[in-house]
C-alpha positions in Angstrom: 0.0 0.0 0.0 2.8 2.4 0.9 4.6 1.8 -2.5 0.7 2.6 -4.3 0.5 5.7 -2.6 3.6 7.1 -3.3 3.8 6.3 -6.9 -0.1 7.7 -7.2 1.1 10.8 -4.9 3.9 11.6 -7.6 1.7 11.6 -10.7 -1.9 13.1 -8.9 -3.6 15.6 -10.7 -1.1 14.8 -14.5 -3.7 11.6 -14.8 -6.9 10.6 -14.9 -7.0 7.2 -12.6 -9.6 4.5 -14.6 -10.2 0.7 -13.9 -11.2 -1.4 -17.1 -12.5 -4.8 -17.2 -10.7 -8.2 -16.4 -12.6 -10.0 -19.2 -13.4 -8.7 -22.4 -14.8 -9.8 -25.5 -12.3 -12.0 -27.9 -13.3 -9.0 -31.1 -11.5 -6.3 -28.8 -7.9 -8.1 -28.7 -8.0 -9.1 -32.5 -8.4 -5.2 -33.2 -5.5 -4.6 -31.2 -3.2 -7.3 -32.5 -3.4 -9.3 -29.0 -4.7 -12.0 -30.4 -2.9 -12.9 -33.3 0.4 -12.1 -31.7 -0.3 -13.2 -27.7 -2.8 -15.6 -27.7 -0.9 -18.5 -26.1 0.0 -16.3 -23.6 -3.7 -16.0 -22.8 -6.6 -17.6 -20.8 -10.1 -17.7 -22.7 -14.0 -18.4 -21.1 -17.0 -18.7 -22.8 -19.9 -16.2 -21.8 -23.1 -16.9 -23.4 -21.4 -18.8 -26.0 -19.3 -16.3 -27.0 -15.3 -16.0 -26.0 -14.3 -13.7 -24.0 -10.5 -13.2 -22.8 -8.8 -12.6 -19.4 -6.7 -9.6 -19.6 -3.0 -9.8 -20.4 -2.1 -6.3 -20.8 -4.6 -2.9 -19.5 -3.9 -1.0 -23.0 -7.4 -1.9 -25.4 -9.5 -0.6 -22.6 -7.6 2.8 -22.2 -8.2 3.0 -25.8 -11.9 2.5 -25.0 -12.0 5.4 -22.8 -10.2 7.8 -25.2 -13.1 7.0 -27.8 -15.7 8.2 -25.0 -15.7 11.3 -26.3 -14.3 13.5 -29.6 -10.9 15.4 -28.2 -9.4 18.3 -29.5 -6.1 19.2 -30.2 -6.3 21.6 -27.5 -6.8 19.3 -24.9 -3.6 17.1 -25.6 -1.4 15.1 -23.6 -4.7 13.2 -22.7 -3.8 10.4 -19.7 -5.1 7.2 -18.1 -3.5 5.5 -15.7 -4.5 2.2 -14.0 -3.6 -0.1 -11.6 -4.2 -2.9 -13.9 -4.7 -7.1 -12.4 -3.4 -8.9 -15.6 -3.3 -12.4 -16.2 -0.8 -14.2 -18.8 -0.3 -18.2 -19.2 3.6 -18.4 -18.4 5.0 -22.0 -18.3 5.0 -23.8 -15.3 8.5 -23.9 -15.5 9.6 -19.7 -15.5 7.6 -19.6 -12.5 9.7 -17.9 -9.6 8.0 -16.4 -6.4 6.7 -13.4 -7.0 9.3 -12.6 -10.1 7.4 -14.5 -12.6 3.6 -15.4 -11.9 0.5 -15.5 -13.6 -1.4 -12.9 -12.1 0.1 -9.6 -11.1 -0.7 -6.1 -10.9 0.9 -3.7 -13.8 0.8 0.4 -12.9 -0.1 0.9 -16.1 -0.5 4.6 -17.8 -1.6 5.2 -21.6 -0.8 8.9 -22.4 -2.6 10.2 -25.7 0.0 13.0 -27.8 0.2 14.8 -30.4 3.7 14.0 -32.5 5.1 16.7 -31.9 4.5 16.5 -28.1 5.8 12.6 -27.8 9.7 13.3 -27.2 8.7 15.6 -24.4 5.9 13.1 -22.9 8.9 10.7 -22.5 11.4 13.1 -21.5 8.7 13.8 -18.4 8.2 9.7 -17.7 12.5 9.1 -17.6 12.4 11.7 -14.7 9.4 10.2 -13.4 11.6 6.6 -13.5 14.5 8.2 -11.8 12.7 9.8 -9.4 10.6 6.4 -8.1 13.6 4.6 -8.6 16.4 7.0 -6.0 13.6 7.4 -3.5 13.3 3.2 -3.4 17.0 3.7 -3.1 17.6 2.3 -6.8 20.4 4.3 -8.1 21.8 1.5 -10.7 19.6 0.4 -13.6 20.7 -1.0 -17.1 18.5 1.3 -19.8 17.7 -0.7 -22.9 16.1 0.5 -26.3 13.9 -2.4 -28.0 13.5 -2.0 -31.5 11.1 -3.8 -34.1 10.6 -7.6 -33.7 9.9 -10.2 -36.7 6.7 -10.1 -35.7 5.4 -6.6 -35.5 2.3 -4.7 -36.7 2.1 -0.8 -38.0 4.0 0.5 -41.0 8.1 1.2 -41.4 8.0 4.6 -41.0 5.9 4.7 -38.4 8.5 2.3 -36.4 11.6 4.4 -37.5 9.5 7.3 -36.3 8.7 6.0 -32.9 12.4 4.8 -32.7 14.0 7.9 -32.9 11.4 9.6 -30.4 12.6 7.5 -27.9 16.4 7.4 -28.5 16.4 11.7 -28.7 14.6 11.5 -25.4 17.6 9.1 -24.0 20.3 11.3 -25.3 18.3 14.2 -24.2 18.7 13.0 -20.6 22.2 11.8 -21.0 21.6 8.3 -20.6 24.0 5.3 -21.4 22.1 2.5 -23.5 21.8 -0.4 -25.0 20.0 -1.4 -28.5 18.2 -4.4 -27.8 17.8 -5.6 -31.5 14.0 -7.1 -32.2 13.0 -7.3 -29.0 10.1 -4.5 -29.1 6.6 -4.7 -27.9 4.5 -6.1 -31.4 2.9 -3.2 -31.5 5.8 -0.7 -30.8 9.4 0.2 -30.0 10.4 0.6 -25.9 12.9 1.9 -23.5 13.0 -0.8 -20.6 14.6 -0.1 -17.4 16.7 -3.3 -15.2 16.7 -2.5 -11.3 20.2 -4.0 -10.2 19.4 -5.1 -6.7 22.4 -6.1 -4.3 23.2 -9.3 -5.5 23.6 -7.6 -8.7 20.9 -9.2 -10.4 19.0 -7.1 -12.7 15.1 -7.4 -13.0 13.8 -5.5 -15.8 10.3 -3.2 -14.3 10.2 -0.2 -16.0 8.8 0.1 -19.8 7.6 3.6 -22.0 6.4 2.6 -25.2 5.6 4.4 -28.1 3.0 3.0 -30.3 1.4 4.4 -33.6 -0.5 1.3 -34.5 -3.1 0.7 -32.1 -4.5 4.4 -32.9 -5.3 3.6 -36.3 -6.6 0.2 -35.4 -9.2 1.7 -32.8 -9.6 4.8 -35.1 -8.6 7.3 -32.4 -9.2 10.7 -33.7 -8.9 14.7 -32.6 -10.2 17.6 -34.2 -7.5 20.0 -35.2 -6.7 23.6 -35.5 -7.5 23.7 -39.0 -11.1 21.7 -38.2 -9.7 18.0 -39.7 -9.2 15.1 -38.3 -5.7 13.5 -37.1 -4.9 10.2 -35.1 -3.1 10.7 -31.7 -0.1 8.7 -30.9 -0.1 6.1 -27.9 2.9 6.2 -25.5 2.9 3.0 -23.1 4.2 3.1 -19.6 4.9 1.3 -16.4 7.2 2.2 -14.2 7.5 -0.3 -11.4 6.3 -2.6 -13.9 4.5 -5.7 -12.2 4.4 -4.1 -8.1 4.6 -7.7 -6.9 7.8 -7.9 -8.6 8.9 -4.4 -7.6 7.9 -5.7 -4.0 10.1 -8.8 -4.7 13.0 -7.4 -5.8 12.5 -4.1 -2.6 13.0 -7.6 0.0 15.3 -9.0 -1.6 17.0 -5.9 -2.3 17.2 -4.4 1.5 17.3 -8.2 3.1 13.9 -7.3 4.5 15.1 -4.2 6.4 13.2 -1.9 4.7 13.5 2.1 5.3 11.5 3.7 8.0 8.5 4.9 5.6 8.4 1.4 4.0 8.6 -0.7 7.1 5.5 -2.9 7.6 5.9 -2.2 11.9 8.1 0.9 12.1 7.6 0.5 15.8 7.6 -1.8 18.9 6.2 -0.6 22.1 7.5 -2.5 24.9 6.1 -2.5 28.3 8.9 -4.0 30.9 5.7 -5.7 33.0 2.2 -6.2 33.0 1.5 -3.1 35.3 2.9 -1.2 32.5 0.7 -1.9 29.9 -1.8 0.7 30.3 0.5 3.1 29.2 1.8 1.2 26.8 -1.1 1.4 25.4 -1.4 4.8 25.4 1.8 5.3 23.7 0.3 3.0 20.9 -2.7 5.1 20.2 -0.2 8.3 20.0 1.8 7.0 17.5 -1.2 5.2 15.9 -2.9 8.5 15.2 0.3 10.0 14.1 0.3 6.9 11.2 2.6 5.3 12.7 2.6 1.3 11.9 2.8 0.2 15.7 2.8 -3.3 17.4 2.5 -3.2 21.4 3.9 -6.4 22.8 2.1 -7.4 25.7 3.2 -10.7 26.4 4.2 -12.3 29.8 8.2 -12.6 28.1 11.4 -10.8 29.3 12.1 -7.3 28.2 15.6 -8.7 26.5 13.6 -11.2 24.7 11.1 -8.6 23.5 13.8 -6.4 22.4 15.7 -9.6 20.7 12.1 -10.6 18.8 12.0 -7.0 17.5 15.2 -6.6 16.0 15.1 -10.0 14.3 11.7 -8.7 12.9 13.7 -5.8 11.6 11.8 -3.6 13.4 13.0 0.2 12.8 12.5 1.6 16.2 11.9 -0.1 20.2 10.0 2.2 22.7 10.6 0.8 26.6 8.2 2.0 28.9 8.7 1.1 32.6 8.1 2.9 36.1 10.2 5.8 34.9 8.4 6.4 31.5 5.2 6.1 33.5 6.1 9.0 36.0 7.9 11.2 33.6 5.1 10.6 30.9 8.2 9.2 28.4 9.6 6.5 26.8 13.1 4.8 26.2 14.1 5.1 23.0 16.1 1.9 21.3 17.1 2.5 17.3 17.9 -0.6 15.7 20.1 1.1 12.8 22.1 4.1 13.6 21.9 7.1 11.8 17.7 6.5 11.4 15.4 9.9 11.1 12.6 9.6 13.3 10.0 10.6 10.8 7.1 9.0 8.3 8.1 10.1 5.0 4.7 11.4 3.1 
């Protein structure tokens, strides 16, 4: 929940948040290409004897809402972003924890541009990237640029085009790369991001996509300043990509001592006996309507053992309360990492 808010706090009031359906009708992912290029990556039902599919990807159904209404040109960059459940059939065997499942939550945005406003529109998600990625304490990633795959939809041009959107934004930014030859989206060239955690590993979360094709396969349209009619281009983007991943790789990554803001219990109140606990207590429902994430250990156990139990549960901060804290109306305070602020970021 903590790493939700913070990425929705970053982007509030730049994006319209939507939800779109889990299951939608088979016609809707042959128009966008799913089908012919995904579908064994997909789960199928039959409703009213008709096929419907289970969502592998969020992007049909924020085309859906763009055609909700006529936009102008005016009204451009248009975005949706959504906290998307997906589902994709992944082989039994690339199945790792919560690195590689079948159902996972993408925080998915589809931002709506005119051409001449794309470089810019990726320019603004790269510092968005950095940005999520130093305050999780990220600071190394690998930066690759994905180009067209054998199996692609959309015209030449319009790939060469999207291509070179995306590598100016990179050099604009001064970032090193990669070309990742043929390893683009079907539907569009991408810039992925790979988190190196501290084992070095690299797991790739981050994605910005630009995409010309599945604008002229829905028909999008705007009315422009002459009065016409143009078709938008589609820019893609995740940034921590699947969150259960991004959750994965933050444990992994910190050993499961996670910073203060992040901490699941960011404190441990610890009466030294039973008399004690009243104020205990108290202390809790302090810090509890300060949003602090408090446990209040009241069991009959040692004070030692308390403490012990609380810094093998990586616990960020102990507060003893015995006959002293009671008549000074204090507490002891233990740190279990030196250096620590004592203060909820957000």
């Amino acid at each position: 929940n903590k790493v939700i808010e913070y990425r929705r706090h970053l982007q509030k009031g730049d994006y319209k948040e939507v939800k779109t359906p889990i299951i939608m009708h088979e016609s809707l992912w042959k128009t966008s290409g799913h089908y012919d290029h995904y579908k064994d990556n997909m789960y199928f039902t039959q409703i009213d004897e008709q096929t419907y599919c289970v969502k592998p990807m969020n992007c049909p159904g924020g085309l859906l809402f763009f055609k909700e209404k006529m936009w102008s040109y005016k009204d451009f960059p248009v975005k949706f972003s959504e906290l998307g459940l997906v589902h994709r059939h992944e082989k039994a065997g690339v199945l790792h924890g919560l690195f590689r499942v079948r159902q996972f939550t993408q925080d998915d945005a589809h931002v709506f541009c005119l051409f001449e406003q794309v470089e810019d529109e990726v320019v603004k998600i790269i510092d968005l990237v950095i940005e999520i990625y130093s305050t999780f304490g990220f600071d190394e990633y690998i930066v690759e640029l994905s180009t067209k795959p054998k199996k692609a939809i959309g015209s030449a041009r319009d790939w060469r085009l999207a291509e070179d959107c995306l590598e100016n934004a990179l050099k604009r930014k001064g970032l090193d790369y990669k070309i990742n030859k043929g390893e683009g989206a079907f539907y569009g060239p991408k810039i992925d991001f790979h988190i190196t955690d501290c084992l070095n590993r690299t797991w790739q979360c981050g994605t910005i996509q630009v995409d010309f094709s599945m604008p002229k396969r829905f028909g999008l349209e705007y009315v422009t300043k002459s009065g016409g009619k143009k078709r938008p281009v589609m820019i893609h983007r995740a940034i921590l990509g699947s969150i259960e991943r991004f959750i994965g790789v933050l444990i992994e990554h910190y050993g499961g001592d996670l910073p203060l803001w992040l901490a699941p219990v960011q404190v441990a109140v610890i009466p030294v006996s039973e008399k004690h606990h009243k104020y205990a207590m108290d202390v809790e429902n302090v810090l509890k309507e300060s949003r602090f994430r408090v446990h209040n250990d009241l069991r009959n156990e040692k004070v030692g053992y308390k403490i012990r139990e609380a810094e093998v549960n990586k616990t960020n901060y102990m507060l003893i309360v015995g006959d002293k804290e009671v008549e000074d109306q204090t507490v002891s305070v233990r740190k279990r990492k030196k250096n620590q602020p004592l203060f909820l970021r957000g």
